[in-house]
C-alpha positions in Angstrom: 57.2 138.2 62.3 59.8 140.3 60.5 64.0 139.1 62.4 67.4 140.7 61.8 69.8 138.4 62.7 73.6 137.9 62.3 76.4 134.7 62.7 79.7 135.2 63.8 81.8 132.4 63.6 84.9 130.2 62.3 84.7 127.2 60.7 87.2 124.6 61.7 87.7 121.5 58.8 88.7 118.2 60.2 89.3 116.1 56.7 86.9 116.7 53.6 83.8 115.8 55.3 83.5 116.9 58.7 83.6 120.8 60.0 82.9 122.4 63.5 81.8 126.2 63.9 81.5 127.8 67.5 79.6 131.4 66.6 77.7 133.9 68.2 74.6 134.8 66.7 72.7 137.9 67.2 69.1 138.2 66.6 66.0 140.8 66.9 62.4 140.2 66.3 59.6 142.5 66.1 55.7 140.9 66.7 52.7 142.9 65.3 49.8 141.5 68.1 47.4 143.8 66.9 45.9 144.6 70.7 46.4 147.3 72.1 45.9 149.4 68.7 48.2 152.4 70.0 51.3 150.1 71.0 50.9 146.8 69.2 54.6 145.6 68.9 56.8 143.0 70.9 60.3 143.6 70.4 62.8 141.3 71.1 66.8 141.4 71.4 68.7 138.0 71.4 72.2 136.8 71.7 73.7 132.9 71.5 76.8 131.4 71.8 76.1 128.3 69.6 78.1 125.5 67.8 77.2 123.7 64.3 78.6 120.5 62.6 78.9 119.6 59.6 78.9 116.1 57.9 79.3 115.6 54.2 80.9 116.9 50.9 78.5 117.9 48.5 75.2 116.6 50.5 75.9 118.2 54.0 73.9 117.9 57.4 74.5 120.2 59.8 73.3 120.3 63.7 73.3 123.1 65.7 72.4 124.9 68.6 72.8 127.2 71.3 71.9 129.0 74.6 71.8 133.0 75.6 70.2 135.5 77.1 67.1 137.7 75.5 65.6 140.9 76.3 61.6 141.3 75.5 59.9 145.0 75.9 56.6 146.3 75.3 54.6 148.8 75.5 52.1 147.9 78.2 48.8 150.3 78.0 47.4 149.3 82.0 50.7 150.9 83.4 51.3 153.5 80.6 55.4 152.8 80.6 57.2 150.2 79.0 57.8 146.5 80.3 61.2 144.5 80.0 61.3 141.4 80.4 64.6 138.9 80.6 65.0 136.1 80.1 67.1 132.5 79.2 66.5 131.1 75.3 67.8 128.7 73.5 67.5 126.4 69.8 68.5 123.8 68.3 68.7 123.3 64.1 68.9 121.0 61.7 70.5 122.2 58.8 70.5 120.3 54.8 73.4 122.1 52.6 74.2 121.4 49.1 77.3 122.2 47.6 77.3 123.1 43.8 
């Protein structure tokens, strides 16, 4: 499943070992299902508004997540027109950094 995505954000450092970054993160992901032959491809449009923090200096952890909206189409071969479809998503990550 090919994805475009992009984080916008600031990183806030509280000492040398703990940051917080509140970001909005874009996203858009493109689904090859193979049926119908003519139309085959899902398509779908996200954005977040998230938060991450970080623990650590050179061995970081980071957990994150957020909530947004997302926009699903198709190309739906019964009604010969596209479908849309919105809806609520969210995630939540778990992140390992190490810093050289």
């Amino acid at each position: 499943m090919p994805s475009l995505g992009y984080d916008l954000g600031y990183k806030w450092k509280f000492g040398n070992w703990f940051s917080a970054t509140p970001f909005i993160r874009l996203a858009y992901y493109n689904l090859n299902v193979k049926i119908p032959s003519k139309h085959p491809f899902i398509h779908t449009a996200e954005c977040f508004l998230a938060a991450r923090f970080t623990v650590g200096k050179k061995n970081q952890l980071a957990l994150g997540g957020g909530i947004g909206p997302a926009i699903e189409w198709k190309y739906d071969s019964y009604y010969q027109r596209r479908q849309h479809f919105l809806m609520w998503n969210y995630f939540a990550e778990i992140t390992y950094y190490y810093v050289f």
